[in-house]
C-alpha positions as CSV (number, residue, x, y, z in Angstrom):
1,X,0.6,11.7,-3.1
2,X,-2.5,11.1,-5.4
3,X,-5.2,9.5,-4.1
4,X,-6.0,6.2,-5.9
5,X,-9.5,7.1,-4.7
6,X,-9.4,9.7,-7.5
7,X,-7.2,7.2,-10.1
8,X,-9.9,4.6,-10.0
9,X,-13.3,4.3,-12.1
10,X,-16.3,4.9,-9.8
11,X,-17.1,0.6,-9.9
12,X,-13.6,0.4,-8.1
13,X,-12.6,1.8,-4.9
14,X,-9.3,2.0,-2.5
15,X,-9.8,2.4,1.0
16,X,-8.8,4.8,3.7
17,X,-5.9,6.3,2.3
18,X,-3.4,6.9,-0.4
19,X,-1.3,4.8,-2.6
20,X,2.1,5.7,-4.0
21,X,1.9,6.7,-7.7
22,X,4.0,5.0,-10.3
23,X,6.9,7.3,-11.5
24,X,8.1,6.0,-14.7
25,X,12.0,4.5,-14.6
26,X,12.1,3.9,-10.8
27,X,11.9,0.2,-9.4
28,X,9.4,-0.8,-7.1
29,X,10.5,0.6,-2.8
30,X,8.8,1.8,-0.6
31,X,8.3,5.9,-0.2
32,X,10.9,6.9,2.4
33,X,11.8,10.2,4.5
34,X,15.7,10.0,5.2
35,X,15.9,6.3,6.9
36,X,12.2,6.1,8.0
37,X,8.7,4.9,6.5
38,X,7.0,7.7,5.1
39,X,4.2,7.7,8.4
40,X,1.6,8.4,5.3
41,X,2.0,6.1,3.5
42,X,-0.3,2.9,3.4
43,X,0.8,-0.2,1.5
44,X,-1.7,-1.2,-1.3
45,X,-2.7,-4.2,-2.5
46,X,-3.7,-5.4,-6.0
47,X,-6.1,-7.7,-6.3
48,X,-7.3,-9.0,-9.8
49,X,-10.4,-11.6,-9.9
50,X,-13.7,-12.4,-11.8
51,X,-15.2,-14.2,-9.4
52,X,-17.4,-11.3,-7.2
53,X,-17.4,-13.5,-4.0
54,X,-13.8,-14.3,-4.1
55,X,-13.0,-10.5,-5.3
56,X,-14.5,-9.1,-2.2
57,X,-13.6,-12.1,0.4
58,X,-10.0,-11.2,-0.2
59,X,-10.7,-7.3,0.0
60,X,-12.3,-7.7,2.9
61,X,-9.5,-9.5,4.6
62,X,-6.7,-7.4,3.5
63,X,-9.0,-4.3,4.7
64,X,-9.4,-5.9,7.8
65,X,-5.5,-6.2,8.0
66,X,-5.2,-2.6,8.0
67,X,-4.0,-2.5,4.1
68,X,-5.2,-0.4,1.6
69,X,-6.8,-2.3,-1.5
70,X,-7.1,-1.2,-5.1
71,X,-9.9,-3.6,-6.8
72,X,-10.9,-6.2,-7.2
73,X,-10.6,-6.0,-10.8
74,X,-12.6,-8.6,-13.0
75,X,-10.2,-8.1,-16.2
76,X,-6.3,-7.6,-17.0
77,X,-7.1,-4.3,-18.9
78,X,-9.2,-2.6,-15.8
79,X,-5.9,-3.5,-13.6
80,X,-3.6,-2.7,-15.7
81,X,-5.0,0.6,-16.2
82,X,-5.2,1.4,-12.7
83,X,-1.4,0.1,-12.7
84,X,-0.2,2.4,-15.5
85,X,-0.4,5.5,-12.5
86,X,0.3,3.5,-9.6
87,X,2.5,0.7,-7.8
88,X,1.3,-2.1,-5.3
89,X,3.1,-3.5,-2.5
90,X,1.6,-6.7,-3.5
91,X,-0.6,-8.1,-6.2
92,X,-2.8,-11.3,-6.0
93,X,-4.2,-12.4,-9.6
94,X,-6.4,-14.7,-10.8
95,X,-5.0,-16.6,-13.4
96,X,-8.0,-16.6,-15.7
97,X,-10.0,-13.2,-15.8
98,X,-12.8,-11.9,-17.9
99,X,-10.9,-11.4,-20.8
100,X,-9.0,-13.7,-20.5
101,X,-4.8,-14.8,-18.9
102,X,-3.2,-12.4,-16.4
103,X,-0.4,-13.1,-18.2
104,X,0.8,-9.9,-19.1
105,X,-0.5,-8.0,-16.4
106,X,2.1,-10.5,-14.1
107,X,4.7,-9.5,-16.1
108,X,4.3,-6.1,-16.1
109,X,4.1,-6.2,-12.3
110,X,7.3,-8.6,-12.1
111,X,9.3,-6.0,-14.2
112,X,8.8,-3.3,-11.8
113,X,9.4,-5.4,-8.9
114,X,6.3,-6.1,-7.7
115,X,5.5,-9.4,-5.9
116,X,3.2,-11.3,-7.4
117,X,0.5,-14.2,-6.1
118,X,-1.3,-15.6,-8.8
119,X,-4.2,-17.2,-6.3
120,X,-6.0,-19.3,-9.2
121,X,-8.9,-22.3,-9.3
122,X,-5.8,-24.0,-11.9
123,X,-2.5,-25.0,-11.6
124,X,-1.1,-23.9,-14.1
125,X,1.2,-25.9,-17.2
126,X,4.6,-25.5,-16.4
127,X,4.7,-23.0,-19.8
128,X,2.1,-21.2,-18.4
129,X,4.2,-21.0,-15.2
130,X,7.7,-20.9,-17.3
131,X,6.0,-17.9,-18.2
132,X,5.6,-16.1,-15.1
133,X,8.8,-16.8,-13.4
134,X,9.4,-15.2,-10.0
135,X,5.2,-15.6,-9.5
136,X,4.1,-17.3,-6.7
137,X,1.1,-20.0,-7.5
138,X,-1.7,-20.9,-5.1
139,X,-4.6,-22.9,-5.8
140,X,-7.8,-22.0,-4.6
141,X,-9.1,-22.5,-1.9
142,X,-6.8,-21.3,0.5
143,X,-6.7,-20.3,3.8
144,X,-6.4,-16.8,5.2
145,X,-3.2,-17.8,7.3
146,X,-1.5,-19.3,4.3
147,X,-2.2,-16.8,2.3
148,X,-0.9,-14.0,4.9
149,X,1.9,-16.1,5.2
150,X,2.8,-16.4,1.3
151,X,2.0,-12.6,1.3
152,X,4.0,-12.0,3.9
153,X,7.3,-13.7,2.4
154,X,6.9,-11.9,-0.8
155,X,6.3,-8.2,0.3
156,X,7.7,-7.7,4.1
157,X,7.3,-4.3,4.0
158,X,3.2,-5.2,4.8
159,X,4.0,-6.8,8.3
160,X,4.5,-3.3,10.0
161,X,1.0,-1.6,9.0
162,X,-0.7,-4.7,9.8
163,X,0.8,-4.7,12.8
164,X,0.0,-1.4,13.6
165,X,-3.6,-1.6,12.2
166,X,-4.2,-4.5,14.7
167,X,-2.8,-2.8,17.4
C-alpha cells in the first residue's frame, strides 16, 4: 500500500500508518485477505474544513480514536486531489470551503461509495441538500458522541480499529 504520508503536500499530513489507494473502477470495501481484515490496514478519514480550529479539533479526535486522518483540507480542490489516489472510510465536509461548496467533492465521494457527513455552520436549502442525496447533514456545533455516533452508522467498518486502538 502507498503511504498517504507520501500522497499528501508537506501542509497536510496522515498519521501513523497507511491508507488504501484508490484503484480506478472498483467500489468503495474495505482491503481484505481471504475472509479477514487486512491486519494493516488503518481506516482513514477525510476531513474537509476552512476553519483551522475546527480542522484540527476533529483531527485530533478521530487521531485519538485510533483512526488514521488525511487533512484537514481548507478547499474542495486540495481534497479532491488527495482523493484522485486514494479512498476514505469516511469523509466529514464542510459545506462551505475556501473556494467555495463541497459540492462536487460530495459527489464524487458518494459515487464511489463513500459515506459522507457534511458537518456545516448551515443547513443547507433543500436544493443544496437535493443535491447531495445519500449525505448526511450536521450542523455545527456538535458533540463528539453524536458525531461518533452518525460516523459510526455510516461507515461500520471504523468501530473495530477504534475499538482496538482504545484497547
Amino acid at each position: 500500500m502507498e503511504s498517504c504520508q507520501q500522497a499528501l503536500p508537506t501542509t497536510h499530513r496522515v498519521t501513523r500508518h497507511s491508507c488504501r489507494p484508490f484503484a480506478r473502477g472498483t467500489a468503495h470495501s474495505a482491503l481484505k485477505t481471504g475472509d479477514k481484515m487486512d491486519p494493516t490496514f488503518v481506516p482513514c478519514c477525510l476531513i474537509a474544513e476552512d476553519q483551522a480550529l475546527i480542522g484540527m479539533a476533529l483531527e485530533a479526535y478521530f487521531e485519538d480514536l485510533g483512526l488514521e486522518v488525511a487533512g484537514p483540507f481548507a478547499s474542495s480542490v486540495e481534497a479532491a486531489r488527495w482523493v484522485e489516489t486514494h479512498t476514505p472510510e469516511l469523509a466529514i465536509l464542510d459545506f462551505k470551503l475556501k473556494d467555495g461548496s463541497c459540492s462536487d467533492l460530495a459527489r464524487s465521494l458518494l459515487a464511489r461509495g463513500v459515506p459522507v457527513i457534511i458537518y456545516s455552520g448551515i443547513s443547507g436549502t433543500n436544493d443544496e441538500r437535493g443535491d447531495l442525496v445519500g449525505a448526511s447533514w450536521l450542523e455545527k456545533p456538535v458533540d463528539r458522541p453524536t458525531l461518533l455516533k452518525i460516523a459510526l452508522r455510516l461507515a461500520p467498518s471504523l468501530a473495530c480499529r477504534m475499538r482496538r486502538a482504545a484497547a
